[in-house]
C-alpha positions as CSV (number, residue, x, y, z in Angstrom):
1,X,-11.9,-42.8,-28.8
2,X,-10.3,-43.1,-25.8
3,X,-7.6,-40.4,-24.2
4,X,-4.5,-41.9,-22.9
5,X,-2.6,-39.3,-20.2
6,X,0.2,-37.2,-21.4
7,X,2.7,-35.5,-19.8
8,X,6.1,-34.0,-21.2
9,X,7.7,-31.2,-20.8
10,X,7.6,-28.1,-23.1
11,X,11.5,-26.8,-23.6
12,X,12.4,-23.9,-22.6
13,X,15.5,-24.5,-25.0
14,X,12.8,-24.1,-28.0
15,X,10.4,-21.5,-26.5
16,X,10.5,-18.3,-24.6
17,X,9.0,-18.0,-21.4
18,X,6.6,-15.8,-22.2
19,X,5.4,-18.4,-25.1
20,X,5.3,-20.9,-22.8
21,X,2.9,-18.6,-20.1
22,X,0.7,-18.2,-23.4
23,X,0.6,-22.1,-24.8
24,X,-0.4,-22.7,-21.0
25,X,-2.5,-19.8,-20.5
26,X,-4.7,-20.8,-24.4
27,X,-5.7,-24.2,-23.3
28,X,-8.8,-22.8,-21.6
29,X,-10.0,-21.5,-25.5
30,X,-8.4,-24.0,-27.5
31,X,-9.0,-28.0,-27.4
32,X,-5.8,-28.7,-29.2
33,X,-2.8,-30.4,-27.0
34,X,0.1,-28.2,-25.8
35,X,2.4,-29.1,-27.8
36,X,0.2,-28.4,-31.1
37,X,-0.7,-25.0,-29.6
38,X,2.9,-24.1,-29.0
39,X,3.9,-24.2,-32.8
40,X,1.4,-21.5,-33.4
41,X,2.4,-19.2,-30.5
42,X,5.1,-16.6,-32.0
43,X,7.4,-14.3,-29.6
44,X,4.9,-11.6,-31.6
45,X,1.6,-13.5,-30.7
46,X,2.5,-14.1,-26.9
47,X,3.3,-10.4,-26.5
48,X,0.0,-9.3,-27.9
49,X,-1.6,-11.7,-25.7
50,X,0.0,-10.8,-22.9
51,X,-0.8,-7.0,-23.6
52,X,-4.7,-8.0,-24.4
53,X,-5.8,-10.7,-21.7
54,X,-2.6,-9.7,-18.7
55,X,-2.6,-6.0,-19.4
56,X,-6.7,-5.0,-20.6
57,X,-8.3,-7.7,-19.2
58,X,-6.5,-8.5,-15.6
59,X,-5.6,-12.1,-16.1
60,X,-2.5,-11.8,-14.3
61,X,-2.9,-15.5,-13.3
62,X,-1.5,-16.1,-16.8
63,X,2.3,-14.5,-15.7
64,X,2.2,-17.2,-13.3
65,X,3.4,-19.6,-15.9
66,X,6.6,-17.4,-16.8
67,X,9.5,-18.1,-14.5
68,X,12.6,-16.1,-13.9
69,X,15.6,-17.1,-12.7
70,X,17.6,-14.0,-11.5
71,X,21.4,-13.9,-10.6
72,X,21.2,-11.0,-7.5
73,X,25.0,-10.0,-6.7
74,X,26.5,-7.7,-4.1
75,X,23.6,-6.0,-2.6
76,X,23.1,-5.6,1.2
77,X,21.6,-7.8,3.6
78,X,19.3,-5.0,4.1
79,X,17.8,-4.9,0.6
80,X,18.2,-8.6,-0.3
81,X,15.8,-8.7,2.9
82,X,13.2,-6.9,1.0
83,X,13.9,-9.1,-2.0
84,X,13.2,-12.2,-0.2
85,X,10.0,-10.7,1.3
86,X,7.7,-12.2,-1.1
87,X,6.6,-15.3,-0.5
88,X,5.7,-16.7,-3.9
89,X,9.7,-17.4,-4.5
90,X,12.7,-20.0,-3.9
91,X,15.7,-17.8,-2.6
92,X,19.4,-19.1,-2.1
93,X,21.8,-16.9,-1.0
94,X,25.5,-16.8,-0.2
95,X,26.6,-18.1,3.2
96,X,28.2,-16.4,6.2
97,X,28.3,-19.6,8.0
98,X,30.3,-21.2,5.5
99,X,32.4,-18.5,4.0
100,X,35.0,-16.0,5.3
101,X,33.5,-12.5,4.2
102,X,36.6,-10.0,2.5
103,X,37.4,-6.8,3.8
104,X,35.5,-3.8,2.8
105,X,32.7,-6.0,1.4
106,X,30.2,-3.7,2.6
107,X,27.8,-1.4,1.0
108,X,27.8,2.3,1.4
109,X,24.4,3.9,0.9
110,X,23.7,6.6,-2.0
111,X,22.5,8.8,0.3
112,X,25.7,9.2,2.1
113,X,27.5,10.6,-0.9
114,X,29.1,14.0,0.0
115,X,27.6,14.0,3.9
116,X,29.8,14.7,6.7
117,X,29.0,11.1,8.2
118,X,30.2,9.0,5.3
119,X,33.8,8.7,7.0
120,X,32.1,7.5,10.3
121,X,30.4,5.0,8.4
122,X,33.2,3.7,6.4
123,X,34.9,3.6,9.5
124,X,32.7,2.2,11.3
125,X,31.9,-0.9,8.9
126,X,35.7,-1.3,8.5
127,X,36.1,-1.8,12.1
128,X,33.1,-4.3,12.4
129,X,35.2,-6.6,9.4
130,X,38.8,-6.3,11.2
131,X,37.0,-7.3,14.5
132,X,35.1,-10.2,12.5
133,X,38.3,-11.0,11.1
134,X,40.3,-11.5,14.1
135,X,37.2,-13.1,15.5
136,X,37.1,-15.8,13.7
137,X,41.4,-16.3,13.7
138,X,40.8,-16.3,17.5
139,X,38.5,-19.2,17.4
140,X,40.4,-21.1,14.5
141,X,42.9,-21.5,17.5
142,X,40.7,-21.6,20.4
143,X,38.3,-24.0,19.0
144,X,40.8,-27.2,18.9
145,X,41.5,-27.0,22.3
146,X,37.5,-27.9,23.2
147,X,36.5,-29.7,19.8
148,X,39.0,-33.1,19.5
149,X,39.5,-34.3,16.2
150,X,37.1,-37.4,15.1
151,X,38.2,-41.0,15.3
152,X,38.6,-41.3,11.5
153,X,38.2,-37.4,10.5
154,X,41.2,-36.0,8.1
155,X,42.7,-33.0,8.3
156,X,40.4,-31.7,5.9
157,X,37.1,-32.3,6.9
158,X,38.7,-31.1,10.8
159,X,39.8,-27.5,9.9
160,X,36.9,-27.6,7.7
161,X,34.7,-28.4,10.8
162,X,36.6,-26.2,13.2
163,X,36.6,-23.1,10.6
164,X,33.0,-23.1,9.8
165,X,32.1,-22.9,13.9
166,X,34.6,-20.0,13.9
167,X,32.8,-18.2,10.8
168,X,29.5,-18.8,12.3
169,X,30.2,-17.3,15.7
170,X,32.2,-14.6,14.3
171,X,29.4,-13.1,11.7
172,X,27.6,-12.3,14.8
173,X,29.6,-9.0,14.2
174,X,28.9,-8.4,10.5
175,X,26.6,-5.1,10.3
176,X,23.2,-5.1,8.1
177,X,25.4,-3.5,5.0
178,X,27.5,-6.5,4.4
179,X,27.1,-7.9,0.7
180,X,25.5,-10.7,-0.5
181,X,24.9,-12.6,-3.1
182,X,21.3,-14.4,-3.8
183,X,19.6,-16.5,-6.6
184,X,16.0,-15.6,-7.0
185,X,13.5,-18.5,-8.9
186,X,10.3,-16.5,-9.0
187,X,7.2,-16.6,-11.4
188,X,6.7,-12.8,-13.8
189,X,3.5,-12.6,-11.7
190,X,5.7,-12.5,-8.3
191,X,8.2,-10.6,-9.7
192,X,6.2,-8.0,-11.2
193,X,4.5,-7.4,-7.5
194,X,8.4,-7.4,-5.7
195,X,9.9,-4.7,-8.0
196,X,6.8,-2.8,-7.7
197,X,7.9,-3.0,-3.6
198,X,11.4,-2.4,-4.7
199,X,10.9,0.6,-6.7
200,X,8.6,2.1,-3.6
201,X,11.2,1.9,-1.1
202,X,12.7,5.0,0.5
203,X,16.2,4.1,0.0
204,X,18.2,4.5,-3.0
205,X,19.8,1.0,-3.0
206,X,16.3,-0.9,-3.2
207,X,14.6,1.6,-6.0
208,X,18.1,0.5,-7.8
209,X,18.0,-3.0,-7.4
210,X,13.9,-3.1,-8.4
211,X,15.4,-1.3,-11.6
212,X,17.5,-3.4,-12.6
213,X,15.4,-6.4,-11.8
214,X,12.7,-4.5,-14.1
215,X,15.5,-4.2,-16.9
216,X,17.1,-7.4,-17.0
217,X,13.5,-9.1,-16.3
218,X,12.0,-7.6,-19.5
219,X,14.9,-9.2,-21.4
220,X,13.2,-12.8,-20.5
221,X,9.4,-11.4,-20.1
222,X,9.2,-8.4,-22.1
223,X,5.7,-7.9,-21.8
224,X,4.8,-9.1,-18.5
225,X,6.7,-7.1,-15.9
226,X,6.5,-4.3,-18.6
227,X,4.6,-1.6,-16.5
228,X,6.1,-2.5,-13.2
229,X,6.5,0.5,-11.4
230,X,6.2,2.3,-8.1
231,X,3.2,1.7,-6.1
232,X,1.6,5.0,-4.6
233,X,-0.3,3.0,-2.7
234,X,3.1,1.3,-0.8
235,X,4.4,4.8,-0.1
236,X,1.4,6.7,1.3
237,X,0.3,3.2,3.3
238,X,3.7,3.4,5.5
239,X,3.4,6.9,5.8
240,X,0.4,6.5,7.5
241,X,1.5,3.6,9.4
242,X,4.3,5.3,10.3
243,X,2.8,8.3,11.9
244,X,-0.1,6.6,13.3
245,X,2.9,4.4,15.4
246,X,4.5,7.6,16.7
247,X,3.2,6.9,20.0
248,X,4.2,3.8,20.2
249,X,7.9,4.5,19.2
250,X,9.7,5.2,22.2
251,X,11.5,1.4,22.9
252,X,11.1,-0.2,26.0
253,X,14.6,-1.0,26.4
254,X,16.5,-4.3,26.4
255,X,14.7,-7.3,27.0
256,X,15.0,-11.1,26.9
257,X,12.4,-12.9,26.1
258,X,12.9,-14.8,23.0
259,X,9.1,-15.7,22.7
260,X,5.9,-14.8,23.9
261,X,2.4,-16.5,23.0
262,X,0.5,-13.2,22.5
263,X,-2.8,-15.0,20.6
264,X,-4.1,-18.4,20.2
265,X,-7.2,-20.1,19.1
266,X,-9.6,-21.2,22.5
267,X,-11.3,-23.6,20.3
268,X,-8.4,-25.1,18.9
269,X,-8.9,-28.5,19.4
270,X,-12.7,-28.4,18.7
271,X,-11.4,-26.4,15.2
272,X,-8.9,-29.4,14.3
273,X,-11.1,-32.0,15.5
274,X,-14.1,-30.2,12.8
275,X,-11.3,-30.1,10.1
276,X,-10.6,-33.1,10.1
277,X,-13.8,-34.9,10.3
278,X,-15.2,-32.4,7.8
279,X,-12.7,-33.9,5.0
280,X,-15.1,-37.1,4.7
281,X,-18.4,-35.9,5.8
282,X,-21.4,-35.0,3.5
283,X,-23.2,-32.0,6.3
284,X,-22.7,-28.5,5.9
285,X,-19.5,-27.0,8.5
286,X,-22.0,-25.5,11.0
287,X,-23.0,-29.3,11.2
288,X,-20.1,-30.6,11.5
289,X,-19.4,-27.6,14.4
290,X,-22.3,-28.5,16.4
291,X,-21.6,-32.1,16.4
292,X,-17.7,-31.7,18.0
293,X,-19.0,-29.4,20.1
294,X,-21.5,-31.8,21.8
295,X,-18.0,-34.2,22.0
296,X,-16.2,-35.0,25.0
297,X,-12.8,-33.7,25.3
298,X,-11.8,-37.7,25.1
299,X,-13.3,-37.9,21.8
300,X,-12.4,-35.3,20.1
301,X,-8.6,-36.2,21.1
302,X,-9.5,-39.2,19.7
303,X,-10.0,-38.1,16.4
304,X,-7.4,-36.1,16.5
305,X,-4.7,-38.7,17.5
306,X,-6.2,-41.1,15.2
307,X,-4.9,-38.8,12.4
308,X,-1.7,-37.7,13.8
309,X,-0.6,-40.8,15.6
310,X,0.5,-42.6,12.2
311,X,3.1,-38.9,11.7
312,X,6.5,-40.5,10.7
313,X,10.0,-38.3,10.8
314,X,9.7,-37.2,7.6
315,X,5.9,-37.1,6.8
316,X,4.2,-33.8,6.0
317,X,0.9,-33.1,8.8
318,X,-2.3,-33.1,6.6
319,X,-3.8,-29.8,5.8
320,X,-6.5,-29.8,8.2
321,X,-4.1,-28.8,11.0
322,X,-4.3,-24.9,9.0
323,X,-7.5,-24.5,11.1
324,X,-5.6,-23.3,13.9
325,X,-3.6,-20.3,14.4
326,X,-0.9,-19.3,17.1
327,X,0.8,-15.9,17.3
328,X,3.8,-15.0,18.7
329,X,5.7,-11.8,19.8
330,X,9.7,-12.8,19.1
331,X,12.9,-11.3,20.3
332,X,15.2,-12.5,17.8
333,X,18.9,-11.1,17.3
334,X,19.1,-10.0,13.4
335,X,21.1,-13.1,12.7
336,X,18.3,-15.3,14.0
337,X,15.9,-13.4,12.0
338,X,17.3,-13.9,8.8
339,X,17.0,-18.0,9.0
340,X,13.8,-17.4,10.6
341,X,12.1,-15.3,7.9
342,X,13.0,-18.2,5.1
343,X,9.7,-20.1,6.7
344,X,7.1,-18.2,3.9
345,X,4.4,-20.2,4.9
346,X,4.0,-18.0,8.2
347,X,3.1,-14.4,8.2
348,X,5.6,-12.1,9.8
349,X,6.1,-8.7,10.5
350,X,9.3,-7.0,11.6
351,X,9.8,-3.6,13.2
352,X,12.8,-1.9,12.2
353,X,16.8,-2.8,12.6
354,X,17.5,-1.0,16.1
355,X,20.3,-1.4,18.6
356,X,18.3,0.0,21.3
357,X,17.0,-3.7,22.3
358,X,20.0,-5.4,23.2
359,X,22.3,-7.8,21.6
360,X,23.0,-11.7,22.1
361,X,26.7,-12.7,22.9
362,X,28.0,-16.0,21.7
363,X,28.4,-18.3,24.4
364,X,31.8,-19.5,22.7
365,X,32.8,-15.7,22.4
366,X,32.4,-15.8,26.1
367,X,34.4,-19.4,26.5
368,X,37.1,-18.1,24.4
369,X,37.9,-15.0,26.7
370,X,37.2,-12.6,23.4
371,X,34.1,-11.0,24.5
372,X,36.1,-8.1,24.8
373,X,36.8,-6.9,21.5
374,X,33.5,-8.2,20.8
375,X,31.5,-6.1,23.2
376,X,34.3,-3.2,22.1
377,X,33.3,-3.5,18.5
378,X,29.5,-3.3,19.1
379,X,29.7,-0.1,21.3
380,X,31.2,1.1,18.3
381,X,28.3,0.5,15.9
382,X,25.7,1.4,18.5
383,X,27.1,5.2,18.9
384,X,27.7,5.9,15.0
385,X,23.6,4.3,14.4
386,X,22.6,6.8,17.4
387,X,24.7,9.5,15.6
388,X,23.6,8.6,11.9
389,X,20.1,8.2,13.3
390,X,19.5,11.9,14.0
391,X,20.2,13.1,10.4
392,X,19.8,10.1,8.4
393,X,17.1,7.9,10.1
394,X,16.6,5.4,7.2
395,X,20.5,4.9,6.6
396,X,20.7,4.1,10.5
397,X,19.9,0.2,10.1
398,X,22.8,-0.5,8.1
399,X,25.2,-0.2,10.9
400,X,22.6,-2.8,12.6
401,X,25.3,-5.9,13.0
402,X,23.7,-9.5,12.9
403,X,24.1,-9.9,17.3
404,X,21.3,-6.7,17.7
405,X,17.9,-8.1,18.6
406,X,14.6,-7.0,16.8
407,X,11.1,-7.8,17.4
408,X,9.2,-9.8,15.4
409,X,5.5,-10.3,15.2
410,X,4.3,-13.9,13.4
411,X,1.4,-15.4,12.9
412,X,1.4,-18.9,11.6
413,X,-1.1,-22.2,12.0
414,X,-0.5,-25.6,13.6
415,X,1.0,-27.1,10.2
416,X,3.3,-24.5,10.1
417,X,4.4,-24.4,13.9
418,X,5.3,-29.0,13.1
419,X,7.5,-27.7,10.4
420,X,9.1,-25.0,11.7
421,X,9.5,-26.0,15.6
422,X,11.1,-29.4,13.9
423,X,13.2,-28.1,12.1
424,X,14.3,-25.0,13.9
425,X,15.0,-26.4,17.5
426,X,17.6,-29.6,15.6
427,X,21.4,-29.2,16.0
428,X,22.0,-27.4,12.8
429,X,20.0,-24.5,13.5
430,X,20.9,-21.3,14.4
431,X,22.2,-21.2,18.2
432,X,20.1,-18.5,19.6
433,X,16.8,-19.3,17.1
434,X,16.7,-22.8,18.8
435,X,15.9,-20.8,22.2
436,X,13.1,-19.0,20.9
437,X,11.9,-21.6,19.0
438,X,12.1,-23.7,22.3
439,X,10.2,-21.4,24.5
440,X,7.5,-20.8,22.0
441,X,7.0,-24.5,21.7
442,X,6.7,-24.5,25.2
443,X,3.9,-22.2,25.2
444,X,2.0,-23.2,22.7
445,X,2.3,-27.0,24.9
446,X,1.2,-25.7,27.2
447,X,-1.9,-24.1,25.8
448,X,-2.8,-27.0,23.7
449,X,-0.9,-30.8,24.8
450,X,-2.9,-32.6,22.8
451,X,-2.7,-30.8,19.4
452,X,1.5,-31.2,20.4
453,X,1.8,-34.6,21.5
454,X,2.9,-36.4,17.9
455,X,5.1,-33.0,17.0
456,X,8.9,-35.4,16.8
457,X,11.6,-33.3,17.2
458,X,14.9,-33.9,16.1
459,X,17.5,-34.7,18.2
């Protein structure tokens, strides 16, 4: 008899996610088809499954089949950043660049209920907004002075144009409590592990946000996030880190450079050219090793052009280039940071939101004569966070606006670096994240021409 393929889709109209994890999950112990597995599965049946085989037995693989789609309103740049810190996860979240942010739309931590400095913070995020405010007026009539109106662009799609350069310059000023609002697609398994961060956080807003996520999660997976809850682990871990840092805490003051090449593979191209001859071989790697080693530098670059040469505009680098691994110390200002941190595939690793290293300036802020009230503004965050810091050290960060720099450590491999340097130094990208971007490609160039030679940027 022979088996033609099959695929369709199993409704999510007609069955629950958590059925839908189970009819999955019992094709390993049953040989019927999905669909004549998924009339048997009950809500009842994929609960006690899940509570047997997730729960007792550890397959947590299985949650991987349950998806969530969560609507995430009005929570703070700070804590949606912790939201979006899990890899596993599609994230799209409300737009500074393309929207004019509301007075008072701020958040105002828990732990500032009743303290003495709850006024200075109020105030203090109510004068960032009024200064953001008449930032962006000032460049919705500065701005058609040096950007002419297109041969055959309407009025429309001009103050449409002109207003979202004034909105994107101007948010430089918005501080790290400003709201946000974010749509989170993420599997049970995922979610399960980023409430389980949320709910070991040390301030009030993220345990409440993991909460909720646990509460309205459980309405779609009742079983599977079921006994997410804080992680001991989390909480002792950064306590640890924490005071083993100490010595390391004092800042060494404003700096800036964007990007600094701190590690780098010294066999890179013998790694790449192994990779990739590996794919279609039959020896074992050390094989494979010894051979490339014994290669000439021509040859090796040979194979490794020969598979990089064909790269089109839109083509995706073949796996192979994951053999090799760059690292980078950034300097990115906060606003940089949050478009930078949406490339998942790398791993990165913040310090905290400080003003003690500087801030970036908009150059049009400067070519407008509005620097200022900018500057003006900024002062006034940095000496409420220095005076919130003392009592309230956690709660300090939110007075962070998106123009402070923080450093960033990442770690990513050669795919990685075609995607993001690609994408991430084009005309649409963030202003001061094309610099850094920039000079880190120009490090890692010069380390390794060869393994950068077919990288087509866009121009």
């Amino acid at each position: 008899m022979r088996h033609r393929p099959r695929i369709y889709p199993l409704d999510p109209r007609e069955l629950t996610e958590e059925q839908i994890a189970v009819v999955f999950a019992m094709t390993s112990r049953r040989p019927e088809p999905f669909d004549e597995i998924a009339q048997v599965v009950t809500t009842e049946k994929a609960a006690d499954f899940h509570e047997r085989w997730v729960l007792n037995y550890g397959h947590a693989s299985v949650a991987e089949h349950a998806v969530l789609h969560m609507a995430v309103e009005n929570v703070s740049r700070l804590a949606c950043d912790t939201l979006e810190d899990n890899r596993l996860a599609s994230y799209t979240e409300k737009s500074s660049r393309y929207q004019v942010l509301e007075t008072g739309y701020y958040h105002v931590p828990q732990e500032l209920e009743g303290h003495p400095f709850r006024q200075r913070y109020v105030e203090t995020c109510d004068g960032l907004f009024a200064t953001y405010h008449a930032l962006v007026e000032g460049l919705r009539r500065y701005l058609p002075n040096v950007r002419p109106r297109g041969g055959r662009e309407g009025d429309g799609a001009y103050n449409l144009r002109i207003r979202r350069e004034a909105t994107d310059t101007a948010r430089f000023l918005l501080p790290a409590a400003t709201l946000t609002n974010v749509g989170v697609t993420m599997n049970a398994r995922s979610m399960e592990h980023a409430i389980r961060k949320l709910l070991s956080s040390e301030l009030a807003e993220e345990r409440a946000l993991g909460q909720a996520l646990k509460e309205q999660g459980r309405r779609i997976t009742p079983t599977l996030i079921k006994y997410a809850e804080q992680s001991e682990y989390l909480v002792v871990s950064r306590q640890a880190q924490r005071e083993e840092a100490a010595p390391f805490a004092e800042p060494s003051g404003e700096s800036t450079v964007e990007a600094t090449l701190v590690q780098f593979d010294t066999e890179a191209e013998e790694k790449l050219a192994a990779a990739l001859l590996y794919r279609f071989a039959s020896q074992p790697y050390a094989q494979v090793w010894e051979r490339v080693k014994q290669m000439t530098a021509g040859e090796r670059r040979q194979v490794i052009d020969r598979a990089l040469e064909g790269l089109g505009p839109h083509d995706v680098p073949v796996r192979e280039l994951e053999a090799v691994d760059y690292t980078f110390d950034l300097l990115l200002d906060y606003g940089a940071y949050r478009e930078y941190k949406r490339h998942r595939m790398q791993t990165y690793i913040p310090q905290p939101l400080t003003v003690e290293l500087g801030y970036a300036v908009p150059p049009l802020v400067r070519e407008a004569g509005l620097q200022g009230d900018f500057e003006a503004v900024i002062q006034l965050a940095e000496k409420a966070f220095f005076a919130l810091r003392g009592e309230l050290p956690l709660i300090a960060p939110y007075l962070v606006t998106h123009a402070h720099r923080r450093r960033v450590l990442s770690k990513m491999n050669l795919r990685e670096c075609y995607h993001l340097f690609k994408l991430r130094t084009g005309p649409q990208a963030h202003w001061s994240l094309v610099s850094a971007m920039k000079e880190a490609l120009k490090q890692a160039r010069e380390r390794h021409p060869a393994l950068f030679r077919h990288l087509r940027l866009r121009s």
